[in-house]
C-alpha positions as CSV (number, residue, x, y, z in Angstrom):
1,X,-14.0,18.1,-10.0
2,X,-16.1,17.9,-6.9
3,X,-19.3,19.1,-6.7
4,X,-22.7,18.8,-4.9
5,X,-26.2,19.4,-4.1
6,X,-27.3,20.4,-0.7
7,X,-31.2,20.2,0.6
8,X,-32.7,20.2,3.7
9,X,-35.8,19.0,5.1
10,X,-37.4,19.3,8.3
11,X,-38.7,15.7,8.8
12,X,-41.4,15.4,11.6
13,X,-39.6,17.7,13.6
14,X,-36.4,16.5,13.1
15,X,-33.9,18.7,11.0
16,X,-32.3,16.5,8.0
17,X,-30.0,17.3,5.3
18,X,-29.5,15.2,2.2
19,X,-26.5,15.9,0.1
20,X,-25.9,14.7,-3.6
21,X,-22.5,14.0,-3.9
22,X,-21.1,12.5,-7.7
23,X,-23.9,10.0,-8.4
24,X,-24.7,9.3,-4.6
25,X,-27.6,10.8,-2.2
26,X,-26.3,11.0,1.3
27,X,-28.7,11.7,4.3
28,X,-27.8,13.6,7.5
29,X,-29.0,14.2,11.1
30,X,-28.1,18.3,11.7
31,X,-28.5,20.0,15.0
32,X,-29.1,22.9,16.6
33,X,-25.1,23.1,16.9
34,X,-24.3,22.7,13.7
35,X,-23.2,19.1,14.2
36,X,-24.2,16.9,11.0
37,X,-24.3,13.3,12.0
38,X,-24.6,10.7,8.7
39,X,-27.3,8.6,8.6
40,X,-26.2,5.1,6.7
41,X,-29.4,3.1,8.0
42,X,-31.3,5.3,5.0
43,X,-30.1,4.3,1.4
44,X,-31.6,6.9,-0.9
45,X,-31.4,5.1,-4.5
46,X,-29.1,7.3,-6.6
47,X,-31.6,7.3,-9.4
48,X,-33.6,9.4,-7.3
49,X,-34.7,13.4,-8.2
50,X,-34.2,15.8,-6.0
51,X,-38.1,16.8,-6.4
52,X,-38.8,13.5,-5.1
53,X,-37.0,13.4,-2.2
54,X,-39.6,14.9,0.4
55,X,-42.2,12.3,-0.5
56,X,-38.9,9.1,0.1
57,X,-38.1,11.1,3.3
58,X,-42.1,11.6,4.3
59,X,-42.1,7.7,3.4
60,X,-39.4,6.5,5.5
61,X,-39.9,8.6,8.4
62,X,-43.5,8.4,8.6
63,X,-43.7,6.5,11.8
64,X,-42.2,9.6,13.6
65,X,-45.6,12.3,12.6
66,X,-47.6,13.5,15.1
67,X,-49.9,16.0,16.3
68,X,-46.7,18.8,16.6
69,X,-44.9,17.7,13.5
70,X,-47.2,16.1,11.2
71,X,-45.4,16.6,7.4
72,X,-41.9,16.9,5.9
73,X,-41.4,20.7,5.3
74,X,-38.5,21.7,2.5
75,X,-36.2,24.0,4.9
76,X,-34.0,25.2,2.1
């Protein structure tokens, strides 16, 4: 059986999705054409909540906040 769970963040401005798939978190680049582009630089630890996946993301990206964009928003 194949299953999953979707969320996605907008993350300084820039629209991510992160996707749990089995027992493993997988993080994508979306855009405004629907094209999802995987991010494997980004290891989310599969122990990982899903609650606690703004404050990782808001962690990793953090370098890319500014005046415009300057948290990680949950999108849906």
């Amino acid at each position: 059986m194949s299953w999953w769970i979707e969320v996605v963040f907008n993350v300084f401005g820039q629209l991510m999705s992160v996707r749990r798939i089995g027992d493993e978190w997988q993080l994508f680049k979306e855009s405004p054409t629907a094209m999802r582009v995987r991010v494997y630089d980004v290891v989310i630890p599969n122990e990982m909540t899903e609650n606690e996946l703004l404050t990782y993301l808001g962690d990793i990206y953090h370098e890319h906040a500014n005046a415009a964009h300057p948290h990680v928003l949950r999108v849906s």
